[in-house]
N, C-alpha and C positions, 0 to 999 in steps of 0.2 A: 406080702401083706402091707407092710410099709411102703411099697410103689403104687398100691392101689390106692391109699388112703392121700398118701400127695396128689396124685392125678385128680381124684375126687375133688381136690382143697382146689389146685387148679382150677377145674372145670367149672365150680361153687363160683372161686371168684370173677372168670371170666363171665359169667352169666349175671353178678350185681351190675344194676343201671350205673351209667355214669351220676348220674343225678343223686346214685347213695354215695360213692366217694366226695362228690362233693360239699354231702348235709356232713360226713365224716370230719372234711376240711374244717368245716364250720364248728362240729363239737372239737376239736384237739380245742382252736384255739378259747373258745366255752371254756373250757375245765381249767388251761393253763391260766388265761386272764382274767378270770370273773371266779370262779370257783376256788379255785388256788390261794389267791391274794384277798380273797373276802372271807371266807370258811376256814380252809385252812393254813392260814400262816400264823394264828395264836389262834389261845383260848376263848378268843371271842369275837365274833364278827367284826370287821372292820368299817369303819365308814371313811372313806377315803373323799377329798375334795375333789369328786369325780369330773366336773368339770369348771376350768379356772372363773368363777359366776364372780361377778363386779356389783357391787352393794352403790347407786339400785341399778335393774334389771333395764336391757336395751341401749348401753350405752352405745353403740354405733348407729343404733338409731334416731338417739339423740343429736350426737356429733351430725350427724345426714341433715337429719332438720336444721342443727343451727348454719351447715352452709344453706340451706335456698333458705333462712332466715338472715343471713347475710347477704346476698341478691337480692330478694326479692322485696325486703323490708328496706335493709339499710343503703342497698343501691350500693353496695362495694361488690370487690371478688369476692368468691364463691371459695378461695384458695386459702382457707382461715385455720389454723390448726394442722391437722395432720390430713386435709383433704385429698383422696388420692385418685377420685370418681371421676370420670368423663365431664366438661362441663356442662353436657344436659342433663345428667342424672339431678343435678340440683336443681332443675326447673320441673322437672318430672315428680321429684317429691313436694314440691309446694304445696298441692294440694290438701297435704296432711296437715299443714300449718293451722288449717281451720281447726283439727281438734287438739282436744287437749293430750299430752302426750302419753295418758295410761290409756287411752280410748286410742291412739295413734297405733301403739304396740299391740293392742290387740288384736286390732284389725291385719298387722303384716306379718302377726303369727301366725292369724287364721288364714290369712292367703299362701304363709310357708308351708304349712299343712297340707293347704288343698292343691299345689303347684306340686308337692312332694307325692302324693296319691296320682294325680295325671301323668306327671313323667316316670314314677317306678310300677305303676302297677298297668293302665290303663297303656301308655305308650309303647311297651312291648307287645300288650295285645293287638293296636289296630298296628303298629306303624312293621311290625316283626313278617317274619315266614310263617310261624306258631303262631297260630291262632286260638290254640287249646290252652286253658289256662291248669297252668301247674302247680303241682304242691315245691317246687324249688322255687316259682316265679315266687310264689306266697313266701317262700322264706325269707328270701331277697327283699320282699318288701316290709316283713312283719319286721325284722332284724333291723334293717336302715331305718325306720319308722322309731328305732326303739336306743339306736346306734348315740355314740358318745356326741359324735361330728355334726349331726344332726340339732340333739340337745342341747349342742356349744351354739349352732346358727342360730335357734331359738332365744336361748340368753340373750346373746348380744345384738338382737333385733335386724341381724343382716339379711340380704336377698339375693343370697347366691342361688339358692333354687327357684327364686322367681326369674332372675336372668335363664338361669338355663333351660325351666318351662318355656319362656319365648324361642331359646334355639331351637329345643326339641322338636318344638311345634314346627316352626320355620322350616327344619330339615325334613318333618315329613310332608306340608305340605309339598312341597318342592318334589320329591319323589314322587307324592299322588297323582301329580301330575297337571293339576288344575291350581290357578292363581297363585301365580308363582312371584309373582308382582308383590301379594299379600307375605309370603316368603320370604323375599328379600329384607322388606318393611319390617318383620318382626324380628329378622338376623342382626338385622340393620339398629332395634331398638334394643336387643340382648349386648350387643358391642359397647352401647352408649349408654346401658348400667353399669355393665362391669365391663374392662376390656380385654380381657382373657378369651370369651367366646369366638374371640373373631380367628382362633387356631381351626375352628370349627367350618372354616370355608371350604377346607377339603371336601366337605361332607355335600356340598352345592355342585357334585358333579352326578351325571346322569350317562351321560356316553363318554366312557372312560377315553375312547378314539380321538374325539371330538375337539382338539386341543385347543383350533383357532378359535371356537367358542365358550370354553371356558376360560382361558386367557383371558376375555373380553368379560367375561360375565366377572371370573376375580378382582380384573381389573379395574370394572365400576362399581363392586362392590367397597373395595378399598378405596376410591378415591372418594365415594359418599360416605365415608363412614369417620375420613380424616378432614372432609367437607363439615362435615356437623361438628367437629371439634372447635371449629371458630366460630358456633352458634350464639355468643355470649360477648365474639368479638374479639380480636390480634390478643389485644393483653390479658386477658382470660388464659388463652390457649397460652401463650408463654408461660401465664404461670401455672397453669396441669401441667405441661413441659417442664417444667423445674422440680416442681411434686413427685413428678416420675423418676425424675434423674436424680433426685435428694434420694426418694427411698433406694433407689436401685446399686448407688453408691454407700449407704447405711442405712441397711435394712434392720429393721429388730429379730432380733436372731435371741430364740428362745426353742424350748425342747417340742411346741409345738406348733412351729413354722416349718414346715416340711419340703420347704422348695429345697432345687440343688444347691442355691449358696448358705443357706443354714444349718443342712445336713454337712456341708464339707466343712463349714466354720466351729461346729461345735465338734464334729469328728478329729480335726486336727489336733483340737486343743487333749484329745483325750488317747487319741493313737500318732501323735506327731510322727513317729517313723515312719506310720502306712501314708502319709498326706503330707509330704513334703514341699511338694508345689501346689500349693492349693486353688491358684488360681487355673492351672494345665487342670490338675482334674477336675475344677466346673467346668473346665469347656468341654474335656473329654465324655462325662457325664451326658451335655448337652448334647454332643455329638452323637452319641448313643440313643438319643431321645429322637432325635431327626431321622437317623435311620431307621430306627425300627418302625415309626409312620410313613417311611416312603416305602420299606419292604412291604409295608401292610398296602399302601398304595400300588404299586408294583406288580403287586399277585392281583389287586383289583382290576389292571389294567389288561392283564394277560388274560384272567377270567373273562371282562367283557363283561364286570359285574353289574348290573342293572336291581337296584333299590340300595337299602341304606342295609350298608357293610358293617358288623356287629363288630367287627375286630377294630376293625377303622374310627367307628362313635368311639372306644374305650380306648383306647390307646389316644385318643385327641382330650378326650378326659384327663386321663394323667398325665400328659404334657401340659392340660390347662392350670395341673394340679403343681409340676414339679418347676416348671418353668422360671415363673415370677419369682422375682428376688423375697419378696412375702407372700405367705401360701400358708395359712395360718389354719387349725385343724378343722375350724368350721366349715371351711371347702371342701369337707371328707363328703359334707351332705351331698353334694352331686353324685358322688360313685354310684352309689346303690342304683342308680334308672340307667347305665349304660352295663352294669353288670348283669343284672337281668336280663336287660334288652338279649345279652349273649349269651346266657346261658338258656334261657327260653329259645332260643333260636338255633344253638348250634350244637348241645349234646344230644339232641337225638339224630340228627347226622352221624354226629362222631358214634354214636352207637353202633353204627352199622359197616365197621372198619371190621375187616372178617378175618382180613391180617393178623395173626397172632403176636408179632412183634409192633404192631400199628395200635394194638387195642392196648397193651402193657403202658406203654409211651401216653395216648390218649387217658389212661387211668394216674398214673404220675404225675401229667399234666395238669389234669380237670384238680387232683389233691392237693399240691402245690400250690394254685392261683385260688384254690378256694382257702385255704389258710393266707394266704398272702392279705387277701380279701380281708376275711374276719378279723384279721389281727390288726383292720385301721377301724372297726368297730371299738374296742372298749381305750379308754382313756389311758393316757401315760403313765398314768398314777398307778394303774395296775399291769407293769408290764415291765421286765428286766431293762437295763440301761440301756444295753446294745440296740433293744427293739423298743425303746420308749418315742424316739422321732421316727415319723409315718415313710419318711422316703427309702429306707430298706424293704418293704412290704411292698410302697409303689413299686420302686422300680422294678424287685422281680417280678411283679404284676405285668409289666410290659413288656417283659423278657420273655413270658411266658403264652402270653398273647401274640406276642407277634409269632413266638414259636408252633403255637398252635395254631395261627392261621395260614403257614407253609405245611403245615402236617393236613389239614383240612382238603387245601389246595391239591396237596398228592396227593390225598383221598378221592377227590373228586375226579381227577386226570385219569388216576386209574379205575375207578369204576364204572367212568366213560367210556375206558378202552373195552372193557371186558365187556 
């Protein structure tokens, strides 16, 4: 009686979608960081300083303004304060200068809004395999929509999701196949808001075979894109170059700068024994980071993958996320449009793994990277120490991606054979 009733519990679970372990993933971290630390940890609701908001509101959009109000007005560098933008980003925001600056911010909310809507909800739909729209896609987007990372972009009037609306776009025209010219141009203008995107060139391949021409095709995209860095003129670009090297050599390093040298800076100070050499293991880190996007590359290569590789977008994501010496949480806003993109796209594949030991693995999997996920949705404020900075959650995020798309991979090999 007890062997039937296990077998039963078996069979129960083998037959839940992946798509319920992963809304699953999502309620653990629900209950531990929002329910937990608001409801229950006193006698009274908590209101926590959920995200660190600067009296008044937009200040990085302010700082933005005042460099192309330094260009543009006073005829000096653009390199004034803590500038750390492309030298066109400042001629590209001029135009704001015309309004006044509560009417400025509204308008680059309302555009972070609607750039956050096209890349997490609508971008999976046309640019994915799924073309059916899900209730996980809908999670992915209600959630990010509602997410800490998000509300911190909003605050401080940044446009990290209006950068990566230009990649996104860029990467699918480039795939659709048609004006790809127009592709380049908008990869080309994503680099020269923020320069993070440009890890995103991987994603400009199309015949994985093809080497001599995408060489060529990398090749001129990088050289127009370090071309436009002198748009402003030698002494400009010296000093973004100095900007870069200032931060990269002293970073601000706070609990919610998530890249690998703030994770290891503030990890040592608080487990010195595990982080002895702190500077071996940022490289080691890094290192870790590069391989697991060439394995992602690697398996693309072998496949003969042909359109845009969901494992490949997200994994270049959190290298665009962990990379940078500063990587501060409002960058969290990006995740959400490349983690859909994968999960609309590649659990209902994985569903069809008929392998008993293959479907256990892909259930483990999908539960693991969907808490990994969730748990860079709520604020630090409501989260134990150990898991207050975002780069433990990243990085098994990528640990788990890359894993799942060598699990995918052998899925595919063998149900080709059979």
């Amino acid at each position: 009686m007890h062997a039937k009733r296990v077998r039963l519990l078996i069979e129960y679970l083998w037959n839940v979608p992946l798509s319920t372990w992963a809304l699953f993933g999502f309620l653990i971290s629900y209950l531990l960081f929002f329910i937990k630390p608001i409801f229950l940890s006193a006698q009274v609701m908590q209101f926590f300083k959920y995200v660190p908001a600067i009296e008044p509101i937009g200040v990085d959009l302010k700082q933005m303004l005042s460099y192309s109000e330094s260009w543009f007005i006073a005829n000096q560098t653009p390199y004034i304060g803590k500038n750390l933008y492309p030298p066109l980003a400042s001629v590209l925001f001029t135009p704001l200068l015309i309004l006044n600056f509560a009417l400025a911010f509204k308008v680059i909310t309302l555009v972070n809004v609607l750039c956050y809507i096209l890349i997490t909800l609508v971008f999976p739909l046309r640019a994915g395999k799924n073309k059916q729209f899900s209730p996980l896609l809908m999670l992915m987007f209600v959630t990010g929509l509602f997410s800490y990372g998000f509300q911190f972009e909003l605050e401080r009037g940044q446009f990290n999701v209006i950068a990566m609306f230009f990649c996104f776009l860029a990467i699918w025209i480039y795939h659709n196949g048609k004006y790809r010219y127009l592709a380049y141009f908008l990869f080309i203008f994503s680099v020269q808001l923020k320069v993070y995107p440009f890890i995103f060139i991987v994603m400009f391949i199309k015949n994985w075979r093809d080497w001599k021409n995408n060489i060529k095709r990398f090749s001129a995209l990088t050289i127009l894109n370090l071309a436009l860095f002198f748009v402003l003129g030698p002494q400009v670009f010296i000093d973004f170059v100095k900007a870069i090297m200032a931060q990269t050599l002293n970073p601000y390093i706070w609990v919610g700068n998530h890249s690998i040298r703030s994770f290891v800076t503030l990890a040592s100070k608080n487990w010195a024994w595990a982080f002895l050499h702190p500077r071996l293991t940022q490289l080691a880190f890094l290192f870790i980071i590069a391989v697991c996007i060439f394995i992602i590359m690697l398996q693309c290569y072998r496949q003969k993958w042909n359109g845009i590789n969901s494992y490949l977008l997200l994994a270049c994501t959190i290298g665009a996320l962990l990379i940078p010496s500063v990587s501060h949480d409002y960058k969290l806003s990006i995740l959400a449009a490349p983690v859909a993109f994968l999960f609309n796209d590649e659990l209902s594949f994985a569903e069809r793994a008929h392998q008993f030991h293959l479907h256990i693995i892909f259930i483990v999997l999908t539960l693991t990277v969907s808490v990994s996920y969730s748990l860079t949705l709520f604020s630090y404020t409501n989260k134990p120490a150990m898991l207050s900075n975002n780069f433990p959650a990243l990085f098994t995020m990528l640990l788990i991606v890359t894993s799942l798309s060598l699990l995918v991979s052998k899925s595919r090999v063998e149900g080709s054979v059979s």
